[in-house]
C-alpha positions, 0 to 999 in steps of 0.5 A, spaced: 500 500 500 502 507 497 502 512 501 498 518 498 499 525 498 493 530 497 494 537 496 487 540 494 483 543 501 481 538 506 475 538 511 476 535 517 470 532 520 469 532 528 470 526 532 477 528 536 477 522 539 476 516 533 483 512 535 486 505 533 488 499 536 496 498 533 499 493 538 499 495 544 499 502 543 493 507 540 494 511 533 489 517 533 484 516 527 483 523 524 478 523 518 477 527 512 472 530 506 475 531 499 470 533 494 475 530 488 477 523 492 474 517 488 476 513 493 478 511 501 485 513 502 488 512 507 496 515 510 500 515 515 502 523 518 509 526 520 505 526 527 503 518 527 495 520 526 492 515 521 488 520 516 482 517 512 480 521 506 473 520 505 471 521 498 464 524 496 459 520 499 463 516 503 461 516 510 466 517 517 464 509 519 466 506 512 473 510 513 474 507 520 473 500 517 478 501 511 482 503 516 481 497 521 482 493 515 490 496 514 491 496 521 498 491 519 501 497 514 499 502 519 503 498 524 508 497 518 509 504 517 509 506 525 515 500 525 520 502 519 519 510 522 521 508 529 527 504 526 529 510 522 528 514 528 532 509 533 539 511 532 542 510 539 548 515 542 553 513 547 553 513 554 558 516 558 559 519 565 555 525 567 549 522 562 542 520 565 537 514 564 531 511 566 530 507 571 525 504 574 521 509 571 526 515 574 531 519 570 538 517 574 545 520 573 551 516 571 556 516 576 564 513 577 567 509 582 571 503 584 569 496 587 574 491 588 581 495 584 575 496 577 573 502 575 564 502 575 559 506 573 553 507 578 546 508 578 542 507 583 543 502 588 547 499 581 555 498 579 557 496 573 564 495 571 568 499 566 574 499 562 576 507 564 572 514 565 572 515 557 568 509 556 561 509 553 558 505 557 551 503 553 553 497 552 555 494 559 549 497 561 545 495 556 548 488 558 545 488 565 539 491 566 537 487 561 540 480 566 536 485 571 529 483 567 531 476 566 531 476 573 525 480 575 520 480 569 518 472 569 516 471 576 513 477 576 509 474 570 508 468 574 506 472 581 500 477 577 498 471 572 497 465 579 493 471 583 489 472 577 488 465 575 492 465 569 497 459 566 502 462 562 507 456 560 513 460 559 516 467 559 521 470 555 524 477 555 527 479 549 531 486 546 524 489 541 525 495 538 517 496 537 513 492 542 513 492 550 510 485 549 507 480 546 503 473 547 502 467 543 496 463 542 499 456 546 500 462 553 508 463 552 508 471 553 515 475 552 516 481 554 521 488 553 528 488 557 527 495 558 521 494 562 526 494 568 528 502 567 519 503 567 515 504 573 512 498 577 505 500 574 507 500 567 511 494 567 504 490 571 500 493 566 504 491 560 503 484 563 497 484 564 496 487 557 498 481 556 495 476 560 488 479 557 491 476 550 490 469 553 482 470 554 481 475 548 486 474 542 485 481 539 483 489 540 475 488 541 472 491 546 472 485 550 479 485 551 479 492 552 474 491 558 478 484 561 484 489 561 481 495 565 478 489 570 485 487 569 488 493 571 483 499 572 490 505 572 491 503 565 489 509 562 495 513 566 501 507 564 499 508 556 499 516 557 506 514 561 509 510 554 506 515 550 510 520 553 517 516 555 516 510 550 520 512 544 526 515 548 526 507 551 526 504 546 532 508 542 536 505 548 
């Protein structure tokens, strides 16, 4: 599918609220009139919004099905952006990271005769002051969620009578999580560095998918008896997701 620039004067319609269920995050659905337009058209602004060109006689509900039914391109196009925007830069002595959902300076010190960077209540060992330590960090938060992120996923599924059959934790650039369909749920390494409730709510995310295998309304409500605060863990993602995932 091409993306389609139209030039010609367009009016929006009035529905400020019209989203689409794209993975785990929502992409604004804006929808609007062109009186030349043939047919539905569907691209992908530089803001992330789905724009619908209704054409004459079309109708705003039609336009929110074409787009349902393009939802893997959206998720496509939002993906290769993402990659091209991921462009990770070095981390040094002085720089500051997310961990645990707070902004932590990266600081020098020494244990046993070596040279470590901490954060935190963290030490991780480094070559000299000038080093950039990205990838010695990356290295271990990611062994911190390995540790951390499958028992919780035991510990939230047994309390709400889920059975997961086994947890992975791996290094997704466009996804916090996902779940298969026989009950294996995989998760984000770089959920060490966000706050407890958004990491919970991106499991339980998940956890809902063992129930409802898609985006319906039924899923969202299982979500929302899941984790009633889920509304403020997507803002929260919205806002630092993007920065998270370029580390």
């Amino acid at each position: 599918m091409q993306t389609e620039f139209i030039f010609s004067p367009l009016v929006p319609t009035r529905d400020k609220d019209a989203s689409l269920t794209v993975g785990t995050a929502r992409v604004p659905l804006q929808f609007v009139r062109h009186r030349r337009a043939r047919r539905y058209i569907l691209r992908l602004t530089a803001e992330g919004v789905a724009r619908v060109t209704i054409p004459r006689g079309g109708s705003t509900s039609e336009g929110r099905r074409f787009a349902e039914r393009q939802i893997e391109w959206i998720e496509r196009q939002t993906r290769r952006r993402q990659e091209a925007a991921l462009r990770p830069t070095g981390l040094f002595i002085g720089s500051r990271i997310l961990f645990r959902g707070e902004p932590i300076l990266l600081s020098a010190g020494a244990a046993d005769g070596a040279m470590v960077v901490r954060f935190a209540d963290q030490a991780v060992r480094i070559g000299n002051l000038f080093d950039d330590v990205r990838p010695r960090l990356e290295q271990h938060l990611w062994s911190m969620a390995k540790a951390e992120l499958p028992p919780r996923v035991q510990a939230l599924a047994a309390h709400h009578g889920f059975a997961v059959r086994g947890v992975r934790v791996r290094n997704q650039r466009t996804r916090w999580g996902s779940c298969s369909r026989h009950g294996a749920i995989s998760l984000n390494w770089r959920l060490i560095q966000v706050p407890a409730h958004v990491r919970d709510y991106i499991i339980l995310h998940e956890l809902a998918h063992l129930r409802e295998m898609n985006h319906s309304a039924r899923f969202w409500s299982e979500v929302a008896k899941l984790c009633p605060g889920y509304r403020e863990a997507e803002q929260w993602l919205r806002k630092q997701g993007k920065s998270l995932a370029a580390f």
